[in-house]
C-alpha positions in Angstrom: -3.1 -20.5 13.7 -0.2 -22.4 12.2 2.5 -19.9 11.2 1.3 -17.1 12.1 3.4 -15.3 14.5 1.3 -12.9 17.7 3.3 -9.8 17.5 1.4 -8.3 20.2 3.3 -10.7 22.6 6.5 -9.4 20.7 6.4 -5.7 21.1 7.6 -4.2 24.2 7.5 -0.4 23.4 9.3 0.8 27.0 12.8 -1.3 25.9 12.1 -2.8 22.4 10.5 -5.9 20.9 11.8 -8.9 23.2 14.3 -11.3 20.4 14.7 -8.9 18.0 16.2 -5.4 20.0 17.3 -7.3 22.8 20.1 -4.8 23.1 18.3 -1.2 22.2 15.4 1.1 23.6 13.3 2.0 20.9 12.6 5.5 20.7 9.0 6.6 20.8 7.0 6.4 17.8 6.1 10.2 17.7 10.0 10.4 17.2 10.4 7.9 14.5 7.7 7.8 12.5 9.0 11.4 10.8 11.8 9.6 10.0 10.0 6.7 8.0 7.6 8.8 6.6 9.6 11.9 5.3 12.1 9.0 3.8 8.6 7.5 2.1 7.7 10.6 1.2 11.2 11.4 -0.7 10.9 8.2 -3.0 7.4 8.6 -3.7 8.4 12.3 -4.6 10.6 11.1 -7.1 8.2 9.2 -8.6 5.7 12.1 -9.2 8.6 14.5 -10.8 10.1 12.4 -13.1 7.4 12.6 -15.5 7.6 16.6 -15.8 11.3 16.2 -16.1 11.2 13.9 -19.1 11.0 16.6 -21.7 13.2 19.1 -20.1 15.7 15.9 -20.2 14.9 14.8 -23.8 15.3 18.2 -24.7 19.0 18.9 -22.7 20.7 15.8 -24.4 18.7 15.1 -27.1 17.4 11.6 -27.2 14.7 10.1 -28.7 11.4 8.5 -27.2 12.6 5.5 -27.1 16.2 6.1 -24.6 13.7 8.7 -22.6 11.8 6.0 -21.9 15.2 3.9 -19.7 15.0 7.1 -17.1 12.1 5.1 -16.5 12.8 1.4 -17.1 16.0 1.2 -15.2 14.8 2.5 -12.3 11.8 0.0 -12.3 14.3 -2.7 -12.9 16.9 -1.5 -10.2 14.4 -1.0 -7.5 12.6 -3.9 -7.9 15.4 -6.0 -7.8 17.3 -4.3 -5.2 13.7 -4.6 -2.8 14.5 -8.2 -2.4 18.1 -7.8 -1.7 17.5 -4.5 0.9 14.7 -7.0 2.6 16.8 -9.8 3.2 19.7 -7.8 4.6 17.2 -6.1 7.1 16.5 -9.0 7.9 20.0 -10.3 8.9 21.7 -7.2 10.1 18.5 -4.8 11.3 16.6 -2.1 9.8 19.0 0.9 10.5 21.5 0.3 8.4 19.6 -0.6 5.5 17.4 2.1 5.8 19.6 4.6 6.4 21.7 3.1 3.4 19.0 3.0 1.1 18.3 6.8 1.7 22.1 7.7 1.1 21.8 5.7 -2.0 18.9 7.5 -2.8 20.5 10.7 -2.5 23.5 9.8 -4.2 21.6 8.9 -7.5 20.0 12.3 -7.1 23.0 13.9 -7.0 24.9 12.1 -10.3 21.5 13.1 -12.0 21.9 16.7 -11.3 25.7 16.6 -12.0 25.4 14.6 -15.5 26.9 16.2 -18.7 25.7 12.6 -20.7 22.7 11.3 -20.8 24.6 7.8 -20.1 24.9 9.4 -16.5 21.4 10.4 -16.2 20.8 6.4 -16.3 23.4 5.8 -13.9 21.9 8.1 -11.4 18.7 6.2 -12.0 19.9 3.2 -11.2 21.8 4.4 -8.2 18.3 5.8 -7.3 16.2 2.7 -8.1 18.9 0.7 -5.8 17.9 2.9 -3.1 14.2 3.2 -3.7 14.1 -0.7 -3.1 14.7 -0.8 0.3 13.3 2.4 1.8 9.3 1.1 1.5 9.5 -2.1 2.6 12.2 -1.4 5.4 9.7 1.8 6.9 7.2 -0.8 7.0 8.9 -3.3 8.9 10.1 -0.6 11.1 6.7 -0.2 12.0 6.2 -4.0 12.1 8.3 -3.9 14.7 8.1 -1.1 17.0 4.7 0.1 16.5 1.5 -0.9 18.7 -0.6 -3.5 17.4 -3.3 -0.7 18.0 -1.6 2.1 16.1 -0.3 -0.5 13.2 -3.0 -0.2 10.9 -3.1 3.8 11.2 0.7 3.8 10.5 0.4 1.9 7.8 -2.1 3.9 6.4 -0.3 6.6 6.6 2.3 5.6 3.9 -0.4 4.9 1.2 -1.5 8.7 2.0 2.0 9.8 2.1 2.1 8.4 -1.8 -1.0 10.3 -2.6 -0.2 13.4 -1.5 3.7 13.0 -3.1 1.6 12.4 -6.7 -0.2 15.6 -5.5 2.7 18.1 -4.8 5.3 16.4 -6.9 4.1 18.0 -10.6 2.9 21.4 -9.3 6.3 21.3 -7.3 8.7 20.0 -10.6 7.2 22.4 -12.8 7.7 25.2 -10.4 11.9 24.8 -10.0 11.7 24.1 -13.7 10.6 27.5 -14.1 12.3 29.2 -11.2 15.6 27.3 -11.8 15.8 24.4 -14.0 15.7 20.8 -13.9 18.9 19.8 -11.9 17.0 21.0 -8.8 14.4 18.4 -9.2 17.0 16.2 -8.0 19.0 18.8 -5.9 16.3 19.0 -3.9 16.4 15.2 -2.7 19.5 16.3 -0.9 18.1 18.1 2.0 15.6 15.9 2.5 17.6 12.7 2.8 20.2 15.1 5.3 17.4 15.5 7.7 16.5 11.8 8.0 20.0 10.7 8.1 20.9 13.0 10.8 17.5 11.7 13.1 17.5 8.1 11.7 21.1 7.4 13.4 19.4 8.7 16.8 16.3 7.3 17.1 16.0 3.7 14.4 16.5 0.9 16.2 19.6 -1.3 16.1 19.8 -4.6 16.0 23.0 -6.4 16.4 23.1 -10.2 14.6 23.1 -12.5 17.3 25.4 -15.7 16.6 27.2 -16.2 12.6 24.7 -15.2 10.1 24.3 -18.4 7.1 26.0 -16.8 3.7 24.2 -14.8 1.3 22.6 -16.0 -1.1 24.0 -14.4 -4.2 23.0 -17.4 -6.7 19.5 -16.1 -5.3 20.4 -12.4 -6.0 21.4 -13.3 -9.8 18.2 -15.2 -10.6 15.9 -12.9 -8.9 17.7 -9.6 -11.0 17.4 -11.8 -14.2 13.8 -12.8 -13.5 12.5 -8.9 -13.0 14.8 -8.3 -15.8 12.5 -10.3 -18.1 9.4 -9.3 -16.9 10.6 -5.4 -16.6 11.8 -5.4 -20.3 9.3 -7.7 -21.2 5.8 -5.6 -20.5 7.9 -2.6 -21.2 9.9 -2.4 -24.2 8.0 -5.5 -26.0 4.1 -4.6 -25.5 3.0 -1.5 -27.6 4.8 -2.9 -31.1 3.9 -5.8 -33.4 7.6 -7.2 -33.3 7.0 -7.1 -29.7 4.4 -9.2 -29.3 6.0 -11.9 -31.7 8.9 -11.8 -28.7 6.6 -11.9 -26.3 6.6 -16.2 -26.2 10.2 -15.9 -25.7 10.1 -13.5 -23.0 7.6 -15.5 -20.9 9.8 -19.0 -21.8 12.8 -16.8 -20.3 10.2 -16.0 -16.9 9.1 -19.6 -17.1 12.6 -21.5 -16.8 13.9 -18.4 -14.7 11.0 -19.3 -12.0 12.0 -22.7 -12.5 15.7 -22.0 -11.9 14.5 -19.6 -8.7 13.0 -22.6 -7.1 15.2 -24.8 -7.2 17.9 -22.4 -5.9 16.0 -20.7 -3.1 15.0 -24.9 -1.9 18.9 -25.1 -1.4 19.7 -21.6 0.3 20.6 -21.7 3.6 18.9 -18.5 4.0 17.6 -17.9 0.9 16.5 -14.4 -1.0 13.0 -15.6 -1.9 11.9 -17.5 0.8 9.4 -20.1 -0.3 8.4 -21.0 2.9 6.4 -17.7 2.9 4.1 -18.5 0.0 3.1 -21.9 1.6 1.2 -19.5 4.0 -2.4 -19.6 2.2 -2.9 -16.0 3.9 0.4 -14.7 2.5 0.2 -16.2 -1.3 -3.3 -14.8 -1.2 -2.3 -11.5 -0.2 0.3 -11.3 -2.7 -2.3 -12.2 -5.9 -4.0 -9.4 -4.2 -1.3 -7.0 -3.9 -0.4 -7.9 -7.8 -4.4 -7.0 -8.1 -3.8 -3.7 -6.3 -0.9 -2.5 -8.3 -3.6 -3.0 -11.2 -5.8 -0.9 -10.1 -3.6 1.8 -9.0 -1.5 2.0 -12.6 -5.1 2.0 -14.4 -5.4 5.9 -12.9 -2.8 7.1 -15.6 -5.0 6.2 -18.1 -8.2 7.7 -17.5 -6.6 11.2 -18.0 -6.7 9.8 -22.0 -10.6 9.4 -21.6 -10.9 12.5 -20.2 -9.0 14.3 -23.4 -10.6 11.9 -25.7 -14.1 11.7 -24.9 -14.7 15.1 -23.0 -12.1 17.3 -24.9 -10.0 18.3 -21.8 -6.8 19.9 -22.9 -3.9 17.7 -22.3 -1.8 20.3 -20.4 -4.9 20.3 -17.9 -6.2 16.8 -18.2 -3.9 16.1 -14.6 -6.1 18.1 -13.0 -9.3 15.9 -13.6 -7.6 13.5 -11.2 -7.2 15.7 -8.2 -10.7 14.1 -7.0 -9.8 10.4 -7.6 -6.1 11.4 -5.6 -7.4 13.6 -2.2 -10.1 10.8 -2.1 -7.1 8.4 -2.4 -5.2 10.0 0.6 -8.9 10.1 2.7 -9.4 6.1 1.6 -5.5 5.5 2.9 -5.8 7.7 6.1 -9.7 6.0 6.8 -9.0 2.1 6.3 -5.6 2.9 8.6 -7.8 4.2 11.2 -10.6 1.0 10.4 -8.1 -1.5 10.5 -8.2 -2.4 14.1 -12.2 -2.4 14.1 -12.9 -4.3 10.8 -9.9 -6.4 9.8 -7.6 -6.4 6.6 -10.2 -9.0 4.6 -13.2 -6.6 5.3 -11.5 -3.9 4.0 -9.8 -5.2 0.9 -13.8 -6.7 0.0 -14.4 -3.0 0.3 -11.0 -1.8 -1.6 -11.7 -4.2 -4.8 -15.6 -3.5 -4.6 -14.8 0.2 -5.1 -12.5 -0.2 -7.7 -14.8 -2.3 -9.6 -17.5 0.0 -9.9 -15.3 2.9 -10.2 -13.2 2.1 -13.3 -17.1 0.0 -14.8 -18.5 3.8 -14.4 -15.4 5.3 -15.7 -15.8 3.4 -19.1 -19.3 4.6 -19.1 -18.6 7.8 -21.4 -22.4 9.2 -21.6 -22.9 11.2 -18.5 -20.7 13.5 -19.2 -17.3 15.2 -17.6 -19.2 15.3 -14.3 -20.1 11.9 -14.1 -16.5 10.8 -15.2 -15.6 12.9 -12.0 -17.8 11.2 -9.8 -16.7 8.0 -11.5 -13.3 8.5 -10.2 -14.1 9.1 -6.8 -14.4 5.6 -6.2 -11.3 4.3 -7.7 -9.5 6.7 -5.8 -11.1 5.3 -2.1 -10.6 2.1 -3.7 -6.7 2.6 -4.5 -6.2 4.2 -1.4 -8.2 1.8 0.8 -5.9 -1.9 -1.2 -2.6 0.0 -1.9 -2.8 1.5 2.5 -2.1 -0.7 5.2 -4.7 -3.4 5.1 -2.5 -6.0 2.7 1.4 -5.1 4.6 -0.9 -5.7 7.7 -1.4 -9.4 6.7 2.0 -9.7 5.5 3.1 -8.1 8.8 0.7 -10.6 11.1 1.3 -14.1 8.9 5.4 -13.7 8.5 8.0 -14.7 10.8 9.6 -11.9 12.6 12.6 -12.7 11.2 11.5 -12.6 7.7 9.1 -9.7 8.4 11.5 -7.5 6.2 11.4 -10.0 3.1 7.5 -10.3 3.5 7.3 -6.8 3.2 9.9 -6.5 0.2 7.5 -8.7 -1.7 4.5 -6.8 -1.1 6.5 -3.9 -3.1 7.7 -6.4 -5.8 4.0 -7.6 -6.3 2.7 -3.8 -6.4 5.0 -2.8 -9.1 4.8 -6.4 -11.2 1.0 -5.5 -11.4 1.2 -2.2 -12.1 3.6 -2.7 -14.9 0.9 -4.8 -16.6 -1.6 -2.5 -15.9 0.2 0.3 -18.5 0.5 -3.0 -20.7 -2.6 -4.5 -21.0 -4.5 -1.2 -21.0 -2.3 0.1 -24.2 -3.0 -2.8 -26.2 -6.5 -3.3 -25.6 -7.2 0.0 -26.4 -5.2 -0.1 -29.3 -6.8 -3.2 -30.4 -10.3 -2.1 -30.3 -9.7 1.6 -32.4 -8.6 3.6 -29.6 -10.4 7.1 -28.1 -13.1 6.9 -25.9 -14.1 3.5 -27.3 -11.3 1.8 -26.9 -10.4 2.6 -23.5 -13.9 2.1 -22.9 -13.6 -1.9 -23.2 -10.0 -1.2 -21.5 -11.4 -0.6 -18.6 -14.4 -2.4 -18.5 -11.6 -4.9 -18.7 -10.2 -3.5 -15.6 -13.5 -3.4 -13.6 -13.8 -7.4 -14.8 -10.3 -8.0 -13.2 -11.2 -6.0 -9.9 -13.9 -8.4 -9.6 -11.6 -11.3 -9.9 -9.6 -9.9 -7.2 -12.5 -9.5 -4.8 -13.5 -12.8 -5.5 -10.2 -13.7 -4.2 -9.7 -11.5 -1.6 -12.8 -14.2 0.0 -10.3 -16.8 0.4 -8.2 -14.6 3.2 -9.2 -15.7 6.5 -11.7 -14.4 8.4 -9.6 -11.9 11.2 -11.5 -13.6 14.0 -9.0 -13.9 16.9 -6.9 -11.2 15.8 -9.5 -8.6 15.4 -10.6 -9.2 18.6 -7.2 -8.6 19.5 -7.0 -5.3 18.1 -9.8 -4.5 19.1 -9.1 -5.1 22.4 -5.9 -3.4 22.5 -7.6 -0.3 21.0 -10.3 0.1 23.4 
């Protein structure tokens, strides 16, 4: 058993989990789970709007491709380096603050975005936002970590990975409508209300936690190297990939991750409580886990592409070719809803076997181009299980079971990290080898055969998790 830490003997859901709440009654979780979830459901929003926005923005101060293109890089770059920072500092100080701080934040960008007469502004806001974004995931999660019955965990969890898919669902339909109503300040205007309502019920019903004892210092050499490592890798696979100057850079930008790791190491050995704590990938269940998540984040960016196939190879319209997805993404929210609900029965390895197994054959059928528009419908049926089933609760369940409480925060922080590192390759890899072999239908053909190849690699992998045993019976028990 080694590290791994019993929560079931941690949770006390009448007056909070015993070392961690010692001085607060949780509330029920039919009271704060809205909370989490509408916060969730705010970010992921975002996410799903932006890309209608993007001409109406490119349009309103007239940039080129190339600066439309930072809305989205900084805030990939803010949020993923604010997701270790927000993780930590749950960790020390508790979830509420954090939480509810991130959401402000949140709200805040959305307002300077709605308010900017530059474009300069518009990236402000986007950081602002991207700092916020960071810690709202991971700190939900490890709410639920925390206060949530072992038996109810896995649905939870679930829950957010549906929350997602149905944000990618409403969010276009939703942008384009206030586009056309109003315009597209209210995109962001409408964050506003949204973040109100859970900051008015987060202060009653999160959970407080109040440091017990002095707290080590931060550890801000960790914060520097951790921003300047993403920052590689962000601009990196972003700004570097799709040109032929870029891929001359390429060896430098990896030499700049390589001695940035290196630098990360040695700093986070010395930290008293360090940003990055290495102690966590020592944990053969957690390092695996965290390939895997990497592996998910894959498979869940591949999606954008196959709306290309479908214009390519089946002559879809482009202003429709979104709607050839909405199989792949209401089969997404059932796979995220049904693994949450399987969790306790099967156990997180069973179901990301399952997760990578669908995916696999999914995206192999998808680069199959000879049945037709209907078979490239079906084909996507299974990626969207698959996404739904590796990207839901099964992987934050390991990361919630194998961490130390304590760190429960910063496990949870990484998963996110890992999802959005993968996923950044994903729009990478598939590009160039597209590009590579001609482009159109054949092209992405071998992209995603690609794809499917790498899905296999990651179920191979996902064999080295350990085998739930004890804990399943746990769960098990504690459902029935």
């Amino acid at each position: 058993m080694r590290d791994r830490v019993h929560l079931a003997n941690q949770c006390d859901f009448g007056g909070g989990v015993s070392g961690l709440y010692p001085s607060t009654n949780h509330a029920a979780p039919r009271r704060l789970m809205p909370v989490l979830f509408i916060g969730v459901f705010m970010a992921a929003l975002d996410t799903a709007v932006i890309g209608p926005a993007i001409p109406a923005l490119r349009a309103a101060f007239g940039v080129d491709n190339r600066e439309i293109g930072l809305v989205m890089i900084v805030f990939i770059l803010l949020s993923l380096s604010s997701t270790a920072l927000m993780a930590n500092l749950g960790d020390r100080y508790g979830r509420r603050p954090v939480y509810l701080g991130s959401v402000a934040c949140f709200a805040l960008g959305s307002l300077v975005i709605a308010l900017s007469p530059r474009f300069w502004m518009i990236l402000a806001g986007r950081a602002i936002q991207g700092v916020g974004a960071g810690g709202i995931i991971p700190t939900a999660s490890a709410v639920i970590g925390d206060v949530v019955p072992i038996e109810r965990r896995g649905q939870a969890l679930g829950m957010i990975g549906a929350i997602y898919g149905m944000a990618f669902v409403l969010g276009p339909p939703m942008a384009a409508l206030l586009m056309v109503a109003l315009s597209w300040h209210w995109i962001f205007l409408a964050n506003l209300p949204i973040a109100a309502i859970v900051l008015v019920l987060g202060a009653r019903v999160l959970p407080i936690r109040r440091p017990a004892g002095a707290l080590p210092p931060l550890d801000v050499s960790g914060i520097v190297v951790v921003f300047l490592l993403l920052s590689a890798l962000v601009f990196g696979i972003t700004r570097f990939a799709d040109t032929f100057t870029g891929l001359l850079l390429w060896p430098w930008f990896l030499g700049a991750v390589v001695v940035m790791l290196a630098v990360l190491l040695n700093v986070e050995r010395r930290a008293a409580q360090p940003m990055i704590p290495l102690s966590l990938f020592a944990n053969r269940q957690l390092a695996t886990a965290y390939v895997l998540t990497a592996g998910a984040g894959f498979g869940m960016g591949s999606v954008a592409f196959l709306t290309s196939i479908a214009t390519s190879a089946y002559g879809v319209a482009p202003q429709r070719a979104g709607f050839v997805l909405l199989p792949l993404v209401v089969c997404s929210m059932a796979g995220s809803m049904g693994a949450g609900r399987m969790l306790n029965r099967m156990g997180a390895r069973a179901l990301i076997l399952i997760g990578f197994a669908l995916l696999a054959a999914g995206y192999g059928a998808s680069a199959v181009t000879s049945y037709g528009l209907a078979g490239f419908l079906a084909a996507s049926m299974p990626v969207g299980l698959g996404v739904g089933v590796v990207v839901g609760g099964a992987l934050r369940s390991i990361a919630i079971d194998e961490a130390p409480a304590n760190l429960r925060g910063t496990a949870q922080g990484l998963i996110n990290i890992c999802t959005s590192i993968g996923t950044l390759l994903s729009a990478a890899a598939i590009g160039a080898v597209a590009d590579f072999y001609g482009g159109g239908p054949a092209g992405f053909g071998v992209a995603y055969l690609v794809v499917a190849t790498l899905m296999i690699v990651m179920l191979v992998t996902a064999m080295w998790l350990r085998k739930d045993g004890a804990m399943r019976t746990e769960r098990r028990a504690a459902a029935d």
